[in-house]
N, C-alpha and C positions, 0 to 999 in steps of 0.2 A: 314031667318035672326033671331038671338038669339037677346034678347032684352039683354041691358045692366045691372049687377048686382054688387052691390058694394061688395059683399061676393065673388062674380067671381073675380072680379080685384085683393082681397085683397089675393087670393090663387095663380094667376098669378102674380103677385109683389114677393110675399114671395117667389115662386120658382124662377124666375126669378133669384133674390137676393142671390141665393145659391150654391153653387156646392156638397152638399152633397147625391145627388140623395134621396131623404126621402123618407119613405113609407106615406100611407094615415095618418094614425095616428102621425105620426111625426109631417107632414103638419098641420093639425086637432090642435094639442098642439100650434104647433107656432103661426098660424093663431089667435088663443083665445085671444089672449095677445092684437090683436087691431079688433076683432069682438068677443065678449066675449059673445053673445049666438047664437053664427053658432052652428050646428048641426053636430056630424061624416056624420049623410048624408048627409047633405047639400055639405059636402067636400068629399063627395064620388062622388056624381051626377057632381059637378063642374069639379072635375079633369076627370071623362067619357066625362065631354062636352068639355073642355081643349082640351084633348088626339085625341077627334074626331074631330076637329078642326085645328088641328095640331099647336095649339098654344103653348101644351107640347109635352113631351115623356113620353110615357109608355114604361118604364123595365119591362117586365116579365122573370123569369129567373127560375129555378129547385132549386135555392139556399134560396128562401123566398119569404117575400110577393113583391107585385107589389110592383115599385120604381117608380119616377118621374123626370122629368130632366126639368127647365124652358131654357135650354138651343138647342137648336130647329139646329144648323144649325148642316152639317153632321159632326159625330166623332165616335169614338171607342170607347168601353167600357171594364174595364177588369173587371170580377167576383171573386169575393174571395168566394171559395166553403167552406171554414173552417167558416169565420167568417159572410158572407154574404156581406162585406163590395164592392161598387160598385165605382170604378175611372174612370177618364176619362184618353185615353190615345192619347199621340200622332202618330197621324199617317200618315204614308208617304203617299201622295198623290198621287205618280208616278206610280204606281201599281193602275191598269183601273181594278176592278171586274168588268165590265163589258164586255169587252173585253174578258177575261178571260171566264167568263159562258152566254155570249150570244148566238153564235156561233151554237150550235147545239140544240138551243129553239125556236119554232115558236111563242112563246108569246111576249108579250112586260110588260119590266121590266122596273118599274117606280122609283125605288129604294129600297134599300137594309138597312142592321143593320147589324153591327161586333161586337161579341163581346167573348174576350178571356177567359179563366177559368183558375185557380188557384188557391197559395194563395199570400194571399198578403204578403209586406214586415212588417207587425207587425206580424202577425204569424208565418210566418217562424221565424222571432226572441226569439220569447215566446217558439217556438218548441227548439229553438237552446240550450235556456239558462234553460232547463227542467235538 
């Protein structure tokens, strides 16, 4: 059992409250504004205990640093490989990945992560209007 921290809730609030997937440091910045001397580690280790907990999302992605999501229930993610920028997307449910890659695995799969690469619609615009 984690004992309870008012520095933990106030990082679980702030993502909660977001949809912008932030990195640590973003987190870190926002956070300051109402615990004004949390530590980057302090906000490193919380969002590890967060993450291991499953009361966040950890993004890891080839495109930047780790991201965060307070948003926990399953969804899709798309990558903007140009700008790094990370969305949520909608996704049809009717399509079973599980079904689909079960099948010929004698393990047991407890659940999965999707998530698409590109770029996004601000860059492709920026591209356009070069």
């Amino acid at each position: 059992m984690v004992r309870y921290s008012r520095q933990r809730e106030c990082i679980l609030r702030n993502l909660q409250s977001r949809r912008d997937h932030p990195t640590a440091d973003m987190v870190y910045e926002s956070v300051r504004m109402e615990q004004p001397n949390i530590s980057l580690g302090t906000v490193y280790r919380n969002l590890s205990l967060l993450s291991e907990n499953g009361q966040i999302r950890k993004i890891s992605t080839s495109a930047g640093p780790d991201r965060f999501d307070g948003f926990t229930e399953p969804h899709v993610h798309f990558v903007c490989r140009h700008c790094g920028n990370i969305q949520d997307m909608d996704y049809n449910s009717e399509i079973n990945l599980f079904d689909k890659t079960s099948a010929p695995f004698s393990g047991e799969i407890e659940g999965y992560e999707l998530q698409f690469f590109g770029r996004c619609g601000d860059c492709l615009a920026i591209e356009k209007n070069k």
